[in-house]
C-alpha positions in Angstrom: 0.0 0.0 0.0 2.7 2.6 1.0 4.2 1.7 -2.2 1.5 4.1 -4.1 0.8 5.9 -1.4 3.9 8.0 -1.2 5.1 11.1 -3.3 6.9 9.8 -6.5 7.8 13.1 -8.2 6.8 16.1 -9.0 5.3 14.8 -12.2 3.5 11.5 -11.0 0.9 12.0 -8.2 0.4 9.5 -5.2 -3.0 7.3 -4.9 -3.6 9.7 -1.8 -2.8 13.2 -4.1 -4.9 11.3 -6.8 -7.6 11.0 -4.1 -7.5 14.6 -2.8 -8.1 15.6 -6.3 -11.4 13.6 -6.8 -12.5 14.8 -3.3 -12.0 18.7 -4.6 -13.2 18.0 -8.0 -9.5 18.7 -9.6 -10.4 16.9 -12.7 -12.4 18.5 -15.5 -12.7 14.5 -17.1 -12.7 10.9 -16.2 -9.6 10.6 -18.9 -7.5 13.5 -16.9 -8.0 11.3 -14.2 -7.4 8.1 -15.7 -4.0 9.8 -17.3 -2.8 10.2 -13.6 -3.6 7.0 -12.6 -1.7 5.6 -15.4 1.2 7.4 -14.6 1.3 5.3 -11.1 1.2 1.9 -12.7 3.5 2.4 -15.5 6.2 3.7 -12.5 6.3 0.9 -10.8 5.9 -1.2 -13.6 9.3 -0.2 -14.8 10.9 0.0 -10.7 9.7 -3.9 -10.0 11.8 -6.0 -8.8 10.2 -9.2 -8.7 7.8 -11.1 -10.4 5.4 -11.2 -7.5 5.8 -7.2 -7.7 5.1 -7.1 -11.6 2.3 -9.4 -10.8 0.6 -7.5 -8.0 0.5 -3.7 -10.2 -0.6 -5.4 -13.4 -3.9 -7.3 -11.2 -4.4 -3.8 -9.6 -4.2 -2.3 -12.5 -6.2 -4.5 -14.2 -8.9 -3.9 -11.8 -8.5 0.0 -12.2 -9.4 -0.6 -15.9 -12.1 -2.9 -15.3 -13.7 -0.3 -13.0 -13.0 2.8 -15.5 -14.2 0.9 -18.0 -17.9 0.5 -16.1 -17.7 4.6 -14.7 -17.2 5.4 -18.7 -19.9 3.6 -19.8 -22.5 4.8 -17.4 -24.6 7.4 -17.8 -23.3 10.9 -16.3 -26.4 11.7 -14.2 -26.3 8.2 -13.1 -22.3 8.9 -11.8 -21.4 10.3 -8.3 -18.6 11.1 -6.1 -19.8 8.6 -4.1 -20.8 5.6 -6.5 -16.9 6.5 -7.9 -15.7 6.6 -4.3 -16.8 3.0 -3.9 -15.5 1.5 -6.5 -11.9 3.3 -6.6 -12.7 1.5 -3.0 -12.2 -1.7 -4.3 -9.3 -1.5 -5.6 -8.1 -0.3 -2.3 -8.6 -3.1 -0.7 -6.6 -4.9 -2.8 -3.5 -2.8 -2.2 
C-alpha cells in the first residue's frame, strides 16, 4: 500500500494526491483522471523487482481498468462522487 501511497515526483501523483483531487473535483474529465492513474502503474511497472511485484500492479491495475471501463460507460447523471468513491474502494482493498 505505502508503495502508491507515497510522493513519486513532481510529475507522477500519489494514490492519496490522486484521491484529494477527486474529493476537490480537480479533474475536468474521467480521462484527466485516468491519465494520472496511469502514470502510477507504469512507475512501478518499470521499478519492479520481482515477479510477485510485476504481478501485484498489473492485477491492480487491471482492476483499475475494469472499474474505468464501467464509470465510462455509465450514464453521467447516473455517476457520483460517491458511486466513484466506492468503486476506486475496491481496488483499495486490494493494495
Amino acid at each position: 500500500y505505502e508503495l502508491f501511497t507515497s510522493s513519486i515526483s513532481n510529475e507522477i501523483s500519489s494514490l492519496l494526491d490522486i484521491e484529494k483531487k477527486v474529493k476537490n473535483f480537480v479533474y475536468s474529465s474521467i480521462h484527466s483522471f485516468s491519465i494520472e492513474v496511469r502514470k502510477i502503474w507504469n512507475h512501478h511497472f518499470s521499478k519492479a523487482n520481482s515477479p510477485e511485484m510485476y504481478k501485484k500492479i498489473f492485477e491492480i491495475s487491471q482492476q483499475f481498468e475494469e472499474i474505468l471501463g464501467e464509470v465510462e460507460h455509465t450514464p453521467i447523471e447516473s455517476l457520483t462522487i460517491e458511486s466513484i468513491t466506492k468503486k476506486l474502494q475496491k481496488i483499495e482493498s486490494q493494495i
